[in-house]
FIKOLNU-107293 format. One line per 10 residues: number of its first residue (from 1); their letters; for each residue x negated, y negated, z negated of C-alpha. Coordinates in steps of 0.05 Angstrom, whole numbers, plus 32768, in hexadecimal, padded with zeros to 4 digits. Layout:
N
NUM	A	X:Y:Z ~ ...
end
This chain:
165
1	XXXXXXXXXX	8000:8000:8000 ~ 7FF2:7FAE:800D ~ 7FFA:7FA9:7FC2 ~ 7FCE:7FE2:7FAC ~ 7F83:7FE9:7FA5 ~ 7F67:8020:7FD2 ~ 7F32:804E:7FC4 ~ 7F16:8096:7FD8 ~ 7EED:80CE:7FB2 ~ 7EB0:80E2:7FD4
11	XXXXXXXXXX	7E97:8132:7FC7 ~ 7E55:813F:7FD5 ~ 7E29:817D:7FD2 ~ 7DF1:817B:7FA2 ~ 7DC5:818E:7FD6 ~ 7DD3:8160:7FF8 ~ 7DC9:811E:7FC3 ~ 7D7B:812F:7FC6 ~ 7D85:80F8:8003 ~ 7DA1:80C9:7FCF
21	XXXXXXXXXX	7DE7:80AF:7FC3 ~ 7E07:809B:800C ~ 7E32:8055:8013 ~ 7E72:8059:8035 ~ 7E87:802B:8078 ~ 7ECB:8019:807F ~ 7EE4:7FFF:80C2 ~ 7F27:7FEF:80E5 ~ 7F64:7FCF:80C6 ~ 7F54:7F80:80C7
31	XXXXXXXXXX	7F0D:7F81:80C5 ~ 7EDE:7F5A:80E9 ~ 7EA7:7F86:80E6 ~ 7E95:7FC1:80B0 ~ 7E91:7FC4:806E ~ 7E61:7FEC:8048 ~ 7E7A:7FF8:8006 ~ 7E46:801E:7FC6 ~ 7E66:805D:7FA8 ~ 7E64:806C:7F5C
41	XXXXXXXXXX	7E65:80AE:7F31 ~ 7EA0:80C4:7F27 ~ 7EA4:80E3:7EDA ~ 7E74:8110:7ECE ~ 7E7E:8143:7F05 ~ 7E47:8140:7F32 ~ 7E44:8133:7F73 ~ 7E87:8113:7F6D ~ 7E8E:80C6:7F79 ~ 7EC8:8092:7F8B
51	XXXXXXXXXX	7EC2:8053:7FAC ~ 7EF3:801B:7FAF ~ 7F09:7FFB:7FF1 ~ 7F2C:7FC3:7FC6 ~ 7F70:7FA3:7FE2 ~ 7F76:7FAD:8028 ~ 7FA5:7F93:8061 ~ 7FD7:7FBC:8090 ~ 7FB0:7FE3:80B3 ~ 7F97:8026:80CC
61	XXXXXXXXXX	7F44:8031:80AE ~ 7F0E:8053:80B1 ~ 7EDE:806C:8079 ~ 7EA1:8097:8088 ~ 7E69:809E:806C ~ 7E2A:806E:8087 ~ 7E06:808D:80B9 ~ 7E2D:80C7:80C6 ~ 7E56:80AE:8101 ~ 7E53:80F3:8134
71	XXXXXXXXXX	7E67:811B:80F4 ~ 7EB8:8122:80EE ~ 7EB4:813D:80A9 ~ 7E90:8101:8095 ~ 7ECC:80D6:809F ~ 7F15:80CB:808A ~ 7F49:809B:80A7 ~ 7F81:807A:807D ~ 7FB2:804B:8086 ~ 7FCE:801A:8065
81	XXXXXXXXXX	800F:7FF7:8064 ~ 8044:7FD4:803F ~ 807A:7FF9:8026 ~ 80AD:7FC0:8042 ~ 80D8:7FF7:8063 ~ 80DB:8021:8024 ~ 80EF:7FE7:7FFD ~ 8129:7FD7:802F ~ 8141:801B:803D ~ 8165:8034:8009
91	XXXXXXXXXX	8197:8067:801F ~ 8193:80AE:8017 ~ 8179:80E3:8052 ~ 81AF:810E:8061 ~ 8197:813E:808C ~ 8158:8144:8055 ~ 8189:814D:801E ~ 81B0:8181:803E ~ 8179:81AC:8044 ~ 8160:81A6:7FFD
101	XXXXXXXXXX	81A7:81B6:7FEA ~ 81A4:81F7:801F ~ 8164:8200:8004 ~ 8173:820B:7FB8 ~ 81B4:821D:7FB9 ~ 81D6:81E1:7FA7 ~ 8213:81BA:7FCC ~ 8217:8180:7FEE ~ 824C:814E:7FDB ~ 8268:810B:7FF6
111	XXXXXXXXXX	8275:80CF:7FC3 ~ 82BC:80D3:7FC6 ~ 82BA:8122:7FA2 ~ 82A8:8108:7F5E ~ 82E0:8133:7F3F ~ 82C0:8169:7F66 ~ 827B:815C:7F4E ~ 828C:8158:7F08 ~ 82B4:819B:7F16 ~ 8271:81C0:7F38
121	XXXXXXXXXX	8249:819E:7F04 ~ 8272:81C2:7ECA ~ 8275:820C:7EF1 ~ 822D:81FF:7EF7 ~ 821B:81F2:7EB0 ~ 824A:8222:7E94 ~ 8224:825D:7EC7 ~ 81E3:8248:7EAD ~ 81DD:8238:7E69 ~ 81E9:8278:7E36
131	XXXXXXXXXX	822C:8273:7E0E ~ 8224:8255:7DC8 ~ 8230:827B:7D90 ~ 8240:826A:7D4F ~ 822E:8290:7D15 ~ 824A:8289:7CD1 ~ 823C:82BE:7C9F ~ 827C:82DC:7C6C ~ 8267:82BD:7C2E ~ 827B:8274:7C56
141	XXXXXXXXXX	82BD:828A:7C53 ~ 82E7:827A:7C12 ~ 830F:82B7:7C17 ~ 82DC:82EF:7C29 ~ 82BA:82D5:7BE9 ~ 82F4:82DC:7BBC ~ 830A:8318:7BD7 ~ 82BF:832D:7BC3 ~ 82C4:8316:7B86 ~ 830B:8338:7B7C
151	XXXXXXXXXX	82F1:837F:7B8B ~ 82B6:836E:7B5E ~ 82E4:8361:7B25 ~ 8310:8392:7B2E ~ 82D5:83CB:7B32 ~ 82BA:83A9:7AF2 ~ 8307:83AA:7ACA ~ 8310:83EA:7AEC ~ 82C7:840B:7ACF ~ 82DE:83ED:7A8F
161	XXXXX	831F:840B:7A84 ~ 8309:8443:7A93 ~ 82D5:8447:7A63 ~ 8298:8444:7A90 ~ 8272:83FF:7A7D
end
């Protein structure tokens, strides 16, 4: 993007830094004439660098590294632009959003189904998420414990009528 600083990572063998560190040329876009930018380390993996192209106009460019211009894997092209038409076009791809929806099983829907929706939506949840279940034990019931108690006492006056306690 216009707004957005660009900047690469650069790889490089360790064989290969016994030449030294190699500079970067960028080219294209609105430039006059090249740039050769310095790279730095990048962290502390070595052989790994980044260099920083800074802000740069709309544009198609060009970095590579100095020197290297026969070799195509010395080089990679970029472009840059300003997201102007993103900003502006908001709607929705249909035929893209169709196809996720064909993809991963889903449905497509208009705006005027919101009753519909809210319908699918429901099914949906109700296939997918595991029924709740509740769990309350006897003793947080008032009558299971009295009835407890009850047989309790009666066992008890019963054992002691009869002679047993």
């Amino acid at each position: 993007s216009t707004t957005e600083s660009a900047s690469a990572t650069l790889l490089v063998r360790e064989s290969a830094l016994d030449k030294g560190v190699p500079a970067i040329e960028l080219t294209g876009g609105n430039l006059d004439q090249p740039q050769r930018l310095s790279v730095i380390p990048a962290h502390d993996e070595p052989g790994a660098y980044r260099v920083s192209f800074g802000k740069l106009g709309e544009g198609r460019y060009q970095a590579q590294l100095a020197g290297e211009a026969d070799d195509p894997t010395a080089r990679t092209i970029f472009e840059v632009r300003s997201h102007a038409d993103e900003v502006l076009e908001l709607t929705a791809n249909a035929g893209l959003m169709r196809r996720i929806s064909a993809t991963s099983g889903g449905a497509t829907l208009s705006g005027s189904q919101a009753d519909e929706f809210a319908r699918q939506l429901d099914e949906h949840l109700a296939r997918s998420r595991p029924e709740r279940l509740s769990k309350t034990t006897a003793w947080d019931r008032w009558w299971v414990l009295v009835g407890v108690f009850g047989v309790w006492t009666a066992a008890w006056g019963l054992r002691r009528a009869s002679g047993l306690v």
